[in-house]
N, C-alpha and C positions, 0 to 999 in steps of 0.2 A: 645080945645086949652088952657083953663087957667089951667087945670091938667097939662098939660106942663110946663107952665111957674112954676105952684108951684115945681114941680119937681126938675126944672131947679135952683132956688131960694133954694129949703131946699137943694143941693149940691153946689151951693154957699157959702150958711150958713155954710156947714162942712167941705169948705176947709179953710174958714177964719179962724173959731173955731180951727177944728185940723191941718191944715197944710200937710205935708207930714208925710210920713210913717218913721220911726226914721230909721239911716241906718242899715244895716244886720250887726251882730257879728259873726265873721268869728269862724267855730269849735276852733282852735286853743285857739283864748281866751277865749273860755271859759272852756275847759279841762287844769288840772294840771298836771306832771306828776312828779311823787317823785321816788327816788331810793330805791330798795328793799330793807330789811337788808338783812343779812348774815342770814342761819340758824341756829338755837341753838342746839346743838342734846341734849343737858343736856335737855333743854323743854321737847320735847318728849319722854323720857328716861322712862322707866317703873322701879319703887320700888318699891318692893315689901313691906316692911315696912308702904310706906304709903296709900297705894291702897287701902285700909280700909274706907279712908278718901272721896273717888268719891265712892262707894258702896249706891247703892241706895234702899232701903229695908224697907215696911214697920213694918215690926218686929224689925230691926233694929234702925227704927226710935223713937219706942213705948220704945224700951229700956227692951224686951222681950229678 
């Protein structure tokens, strides 16, 4: 019986302490949603000229 009441007493304790549970945040606020840009084709654009410059090579690198 007094394991009860201690029971009874330490959830007592932790509604005083904590109270309730804080309320739920609904998905909405917490997702942002932003407008895409436009695409670049100039971005993706392959040059020949500079394609040199992503070329990943360790002889290249050494300066071989």
């Amino acid at each position: 019986m007094e394991h009860r009441t201690t029971e009874e007493s330490a959830a007592a304790a932790r509604r005083a302490r904590f109270g309730k549970l804080p309320e739920r945040i609904r998905h909405e606020d917490l997702t942002e949603e932003k407008a895409a840009t436009v695409q670049d084709p100039a971005r993706h654009a392959h040059d020949p000229a500079r394609s040199w410059t992503s070329f990943s090579c360790l002889a290249a690198d050494l300066g071989l």
